[in-house]
VEXFI-414884 format. One record per residue (C-alpha): residue in three letters; x, z negated, y negated. Coordinates in steps of 0.25 Angstrom, whole numbers, plus 5000, padded with zeros to 4 digits. Each point is the difference from the previous one (the first is absolute). Layout:
BEGIN
ALAXZY
...
//
This chain:
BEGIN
UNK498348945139
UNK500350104989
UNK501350074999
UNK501149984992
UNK500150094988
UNK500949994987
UNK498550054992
UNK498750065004
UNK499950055013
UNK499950145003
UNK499150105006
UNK500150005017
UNK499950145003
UNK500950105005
UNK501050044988
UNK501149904997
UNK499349914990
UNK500650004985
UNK501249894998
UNK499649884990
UNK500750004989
UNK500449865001
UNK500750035014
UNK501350054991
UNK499949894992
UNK500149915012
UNK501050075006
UNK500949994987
UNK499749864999
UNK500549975013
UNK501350104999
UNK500349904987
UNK499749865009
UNK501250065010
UNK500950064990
UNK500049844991
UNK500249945017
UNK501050085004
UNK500650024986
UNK500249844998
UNK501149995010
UNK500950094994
UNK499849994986
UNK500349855003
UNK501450015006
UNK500550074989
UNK499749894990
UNK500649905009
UNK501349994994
UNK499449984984
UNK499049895006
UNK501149925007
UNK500750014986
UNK499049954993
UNK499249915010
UNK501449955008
UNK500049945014
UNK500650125006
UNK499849905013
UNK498550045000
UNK500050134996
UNK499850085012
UNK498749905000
UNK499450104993
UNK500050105008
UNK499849925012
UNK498849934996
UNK499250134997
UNK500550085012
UNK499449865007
UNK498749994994
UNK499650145001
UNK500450015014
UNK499349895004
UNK498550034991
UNK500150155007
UNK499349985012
UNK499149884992
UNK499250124991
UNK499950095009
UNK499049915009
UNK499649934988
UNK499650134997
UNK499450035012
UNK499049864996
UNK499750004986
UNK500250154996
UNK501150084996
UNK499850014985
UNK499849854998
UNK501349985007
UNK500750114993
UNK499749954986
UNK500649865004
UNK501250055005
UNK500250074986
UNK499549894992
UNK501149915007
UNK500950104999
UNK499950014985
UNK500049844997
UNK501150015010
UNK500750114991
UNK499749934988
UNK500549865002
UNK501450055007
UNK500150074985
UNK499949874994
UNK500949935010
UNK500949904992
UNK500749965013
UNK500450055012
UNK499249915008
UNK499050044991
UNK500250145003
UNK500250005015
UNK498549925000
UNK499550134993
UNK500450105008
UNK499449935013
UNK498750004992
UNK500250144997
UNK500550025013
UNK498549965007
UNK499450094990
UNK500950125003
UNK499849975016
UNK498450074998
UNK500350104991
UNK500750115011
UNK499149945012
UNK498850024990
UNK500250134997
UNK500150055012
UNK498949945006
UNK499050044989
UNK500650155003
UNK499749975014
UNK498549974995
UNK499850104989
UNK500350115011
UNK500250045015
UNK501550015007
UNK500050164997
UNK499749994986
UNK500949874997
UNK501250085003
UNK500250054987
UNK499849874993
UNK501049925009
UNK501150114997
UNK499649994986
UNK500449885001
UNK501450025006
UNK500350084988
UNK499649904992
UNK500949905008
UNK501150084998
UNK500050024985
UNK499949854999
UNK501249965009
UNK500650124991
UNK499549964985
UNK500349855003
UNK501349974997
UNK500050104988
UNK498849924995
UNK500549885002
UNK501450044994
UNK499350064986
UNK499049874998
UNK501149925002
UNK501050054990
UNK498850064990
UNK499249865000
UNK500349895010
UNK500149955015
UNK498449964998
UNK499650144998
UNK500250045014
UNK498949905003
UNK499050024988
UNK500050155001
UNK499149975010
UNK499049954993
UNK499450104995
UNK499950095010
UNK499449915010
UNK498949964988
UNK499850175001
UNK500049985017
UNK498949884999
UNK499250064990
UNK499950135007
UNK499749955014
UNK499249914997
UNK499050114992
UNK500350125009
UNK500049935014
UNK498849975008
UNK499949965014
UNK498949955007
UNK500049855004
UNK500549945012
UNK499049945008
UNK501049925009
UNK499849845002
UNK501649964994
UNK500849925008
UNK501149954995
UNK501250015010
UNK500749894993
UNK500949965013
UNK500550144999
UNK500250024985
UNK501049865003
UNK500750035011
UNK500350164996
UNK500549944987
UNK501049905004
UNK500650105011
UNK500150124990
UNK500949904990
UNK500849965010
UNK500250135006
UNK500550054986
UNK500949884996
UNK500550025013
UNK500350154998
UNK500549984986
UNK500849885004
UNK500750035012
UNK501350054999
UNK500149984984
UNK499749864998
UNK500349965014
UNK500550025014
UNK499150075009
UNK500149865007
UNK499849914991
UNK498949885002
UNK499350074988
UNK500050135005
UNK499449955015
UNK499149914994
UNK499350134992
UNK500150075013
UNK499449895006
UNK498949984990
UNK499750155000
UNK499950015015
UNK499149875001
UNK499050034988
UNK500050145004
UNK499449965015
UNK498949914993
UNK499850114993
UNK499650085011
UNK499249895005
UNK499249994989
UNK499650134999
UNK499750015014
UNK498949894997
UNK499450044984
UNK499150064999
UNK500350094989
UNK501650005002
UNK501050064989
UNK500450115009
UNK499250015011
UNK500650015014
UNK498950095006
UNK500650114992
UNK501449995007
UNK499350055011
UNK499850134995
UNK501250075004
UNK500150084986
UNK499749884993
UNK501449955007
UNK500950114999
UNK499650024986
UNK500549864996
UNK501249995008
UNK500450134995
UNK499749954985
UNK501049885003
UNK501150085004
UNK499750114989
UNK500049884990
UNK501449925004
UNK500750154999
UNK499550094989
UNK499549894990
UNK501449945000
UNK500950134999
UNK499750024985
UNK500949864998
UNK501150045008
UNK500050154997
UNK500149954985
UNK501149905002
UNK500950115007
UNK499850104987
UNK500349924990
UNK501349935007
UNK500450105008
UNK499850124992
UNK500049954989
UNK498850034991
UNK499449944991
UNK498649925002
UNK499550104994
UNK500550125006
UNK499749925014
UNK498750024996
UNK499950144999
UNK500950035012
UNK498949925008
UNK498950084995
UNK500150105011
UNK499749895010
UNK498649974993
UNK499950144999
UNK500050035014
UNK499149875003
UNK498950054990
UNK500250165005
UNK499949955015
UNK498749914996
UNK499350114992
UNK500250095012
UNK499649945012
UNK499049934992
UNK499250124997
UNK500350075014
UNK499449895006
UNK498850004990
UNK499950145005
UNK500249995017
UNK499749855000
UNK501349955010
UNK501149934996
UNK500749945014
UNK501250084997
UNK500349974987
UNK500349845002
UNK500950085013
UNK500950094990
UNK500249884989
UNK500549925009
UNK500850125008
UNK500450044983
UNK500549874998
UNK501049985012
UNK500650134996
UNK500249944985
UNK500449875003
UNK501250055010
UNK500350114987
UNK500149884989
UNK500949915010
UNK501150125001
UNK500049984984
UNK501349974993
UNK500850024987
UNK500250135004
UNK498550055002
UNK499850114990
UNK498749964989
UNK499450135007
UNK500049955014
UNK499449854997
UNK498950084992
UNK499750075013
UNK500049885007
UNK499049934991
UNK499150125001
UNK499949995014
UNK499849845000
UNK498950004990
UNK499350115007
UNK500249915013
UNK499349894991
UNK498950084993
UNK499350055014
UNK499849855004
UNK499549954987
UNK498550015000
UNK499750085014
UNK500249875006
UNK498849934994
UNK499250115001
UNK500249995016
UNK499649865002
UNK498950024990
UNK499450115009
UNK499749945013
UNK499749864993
UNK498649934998
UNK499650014986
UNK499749865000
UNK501549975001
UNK500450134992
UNK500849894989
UNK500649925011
UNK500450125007
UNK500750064986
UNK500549854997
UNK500949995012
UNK500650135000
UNK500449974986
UNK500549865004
UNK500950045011
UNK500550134991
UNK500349884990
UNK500549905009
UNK500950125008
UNK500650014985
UNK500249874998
UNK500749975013
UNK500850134999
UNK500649994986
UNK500549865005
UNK500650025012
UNK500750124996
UNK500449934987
UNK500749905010
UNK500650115007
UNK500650064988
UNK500549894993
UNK500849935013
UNK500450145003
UNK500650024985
UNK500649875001
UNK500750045010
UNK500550154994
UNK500449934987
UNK501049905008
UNK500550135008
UNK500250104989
UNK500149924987
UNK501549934998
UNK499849854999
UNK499949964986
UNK499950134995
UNK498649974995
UNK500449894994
UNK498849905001
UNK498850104997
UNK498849975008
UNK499650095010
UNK498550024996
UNK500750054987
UNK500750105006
UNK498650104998
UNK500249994985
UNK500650124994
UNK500749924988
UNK500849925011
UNK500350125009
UNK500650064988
UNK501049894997
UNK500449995014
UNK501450095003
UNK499850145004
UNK500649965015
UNK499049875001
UNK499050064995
UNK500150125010
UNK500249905010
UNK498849934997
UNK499250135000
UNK500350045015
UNK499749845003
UNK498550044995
UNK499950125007
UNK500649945014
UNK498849884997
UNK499050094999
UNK500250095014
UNK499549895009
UNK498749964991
UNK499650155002
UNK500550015015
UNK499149865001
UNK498950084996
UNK500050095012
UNK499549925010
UNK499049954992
UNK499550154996
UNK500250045016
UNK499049895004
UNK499150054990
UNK500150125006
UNK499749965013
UNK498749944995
UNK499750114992
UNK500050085012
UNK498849915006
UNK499150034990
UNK498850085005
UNK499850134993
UNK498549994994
UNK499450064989
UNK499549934988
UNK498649974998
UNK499050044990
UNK498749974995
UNK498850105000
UNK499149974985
UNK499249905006
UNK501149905005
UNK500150055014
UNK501450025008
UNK500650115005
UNK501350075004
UNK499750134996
UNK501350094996
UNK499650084989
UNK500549934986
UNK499049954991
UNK499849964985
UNK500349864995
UNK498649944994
UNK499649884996
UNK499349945009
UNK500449945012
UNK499249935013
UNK499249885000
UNK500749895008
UNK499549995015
UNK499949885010
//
């Protein structure tokens, strides 16, 4: 079989052969497929409030967001191994297609029915685009020489999570709520068009068998899971019959899952590959990575627009050193591991990084100079940033390439399923826990009927009296201790984890597709080794 390359392929011989053009071109393609996924969270939640205006039934609207965090969690590990079948390409420009109809209609949404049906199709198209990518960089070049794409593409997640909410903020107000879906269309018509001239893999040769059983029962335990994390606590008691009967459904559909993917034979994640203890660790440590630091920009934002008191904004820039430290502390262990080829104690020091920031934010209060909090947040993201992509490159490394999108898939998925989880548990935690401070510190009566969520908008703060609104500051900041001390255990049994993992060195390809461990760095080419059986 040949090898994949991204043009001609180059001259076998002892010097590093010349990069094809078209591998930059690739390359930027997929940086553009991860900033419009990771960008269409954010720039979504800011137009929220104008789309409720105009579409009402504020019952549904956190449908919205729901729906998508759904669909995309739950098509994840779906294209990695239908990539693994049919080809990565093919299953690349479906995701985008269906990412672009998806982006469309929701633009066009007259309802919000109609808009909460759009977002799960766009949701299904955005589930392939981050899984995609990775797996094609798995493709296109070996462990060693990957490492500088994958942190590339921790900078580029963090100037989306970053950008979002400005975006969202300026299409909103300059044209309309519609915008923060349509801006996508043209730049996904850019990411088609140029992967589907400037990307060529070789053919998969593999018999397709669709593991339908699989695909069923993952689904239905995934949404349950989900309304289960973002219903407990909120829209009812933790022991209610509806949240038991999703504990119950998740439980149950997630055994049959097991079991169907102990008999198919070509299974959405492939249980043979938990037996590679890497493989493991790597994905445990992805999970607890994902309930902590993906959800901290939420909270850490809520505490400096209430209780400091800045301006949504200024609580922009005062995060930017926490996406500072995540992209500084991906760029640099990504090229020292590029250079020596280990990466066991990275994943070891983010989770060891984050302990230390998470006990930090939870001594926060009203008091806590602007300085200090900056500090803090540098440390956190730098916690984040050496987790990001070394991860993946681990479980890559000692995975068959037959299963190199399944491998990438579930990482991904239990990073996103980790977030998802994590955000809705510690929401519970803060809001029961700021019930309670309010009750305590704010005098009855003195808020004279204004609804708690509201209390995060500046324009009410400032009609509140200075006392109350003092009072309701500190109630913020007491509610937000326990959701960063929650976090310590959590990063703790990462820690222990982490630990476990063996300290190999990532593999690399000679010029004619062969493996190797050697440890002097090499050149990132264009071609990559055929597939072996």
């Amino acid at each position: 079989m040949s090898a994949p390359t991204t043009g001609s392929n180059t001259q076998q011989s002892g010097a590093s052969p010349a990069p094809d053009p078209r591998i930059k071109t690739v390359i930027a393609a997929c940086m553009l497929a991860i900033f419009l996924a990771m960008l269409d969270a954010q720039i979504v939640a800011t137009a929220l409030p104008r789309i409720v205006g105009d579409l009402g039934d504020l019952d549904l609207f956190a449908w919205v967001t729901t729906a998508y965090i759904i669909a995309s969690s739950v098509t994840t590990p779906v294209y990695g191994k239908l990539g693994d079948l049919f080809g990565r390409k093919k299953v690349f420009l479906a995701a985008i297609a269906l990412f672009l109809v998806g982006s469309a209609v929701s633009g066009l949404a007259q309802s919000m029915e109609q808009l909460i049906l759009f977002r799960t199709l766009q949701g299904i198209g955005a589930g392939g685009l981050f899984v995609s990518v990775l797996a094609i960089i798995g493709e296109l070049f070996s462990p060693r020489e990957g490492a500088k794409y994958f942190n590339m593409f921790g900078m580029v997640f963090a100037g989306a999570a970053l950008a979002g909410p400005a975006i969202g903020g300026v299409l909103t107000d300059l044209l309309s709520w519609h915008w923060v879906f349509l801006i996508n269309l043209p730049l996904g018509v850019i990411v088609f068009a140029l992967v589907a001239s400037c990307l060529h893999l070789p053919p998969k040769s593999r018999r397709a068998h669709i593991d339908y059983a699989g695909f069923g029962t993952l689904s239905a335990a995934v949404v349950a899971l989900t309304l289960l994390a973002s219903w407990g606590g909120v829209k009812y008691a933790w022991t209610s019959p509806q949240i038991l009967g999703l504990g119950a459904v998740a439980l149950v559909m997630g055994a049959l899952f097991v079991a169907a993917e102990r008999r198919a034979a070509e299974p959405v994640i492939p249980l043979h590959l938990f037996r590679d203890a890497t493989f493991s660790v790597s994905v445990l440590v992805s999970f607890a990575a994902g309930i902590v630091f993906l959800g901290a920009v939420n909270f850490l934002a809520l505490y400096i627009q209430v209780v400091t008191g800045a301006s949504p904004t200024m609580s922009g820039v005062v995060l930017l050193p926490m996406m500072f430290g995540l992209v500084a502390a991906s760029v640099v262990s990504g090229r020292i591991i590029t250079q020596t080829g280990r990466y066991k104690w990275y994943p070891v020091l983010s989770m060891a990084t984050g302990i230390a920031g998470a006990l930090l934010f939870s001594t926060m209060d009203t008091g806590t100079p602007q300085g200090v909090v900056i500090a803090y947040m540098l440390l956190f993201g730098i916690a984040a940033g050496l987790n990001m992509q070394v991860l993946t490159m681990a479980a890559q490394n000692t995975a068959p390439r037959d299963d190199i999108g399944a491998v990438h898939a579930t990482v991904a998925f239990t990073r996103q399923l980790g977030s998802t989880l994590g955000i809705s548990v510690f929401a519970a935690i803060f809001y029961n826990r700021l019930t309670e401070e309010l009750a305590e510190r704010v005098p009855a009566g003195a808020l004279g009927g204004v609804d708690r969520d509201a209390l995060s908008s500046h324009e009410v703060l400032d009609k509140l009296a200075a006392p109350v609104r003092e009072a309701v500051e500190n109630a913020y900041a007491a509610a937000l201790s326990p959701v960063f001390l929650g976090a310590v255990p959590v990063l703790a049994v990462g820690l222990g984890i982490a630990l476990l993992m063996k300290n190999m060195p990532l593999r690399t390809w000679d010029h004619g597709g062969a493996e190797g461990a050697q440890e002097a760095p090499t050149d990132a080419h264009t071609e990559a080794p055929a597939d072996r059986h």
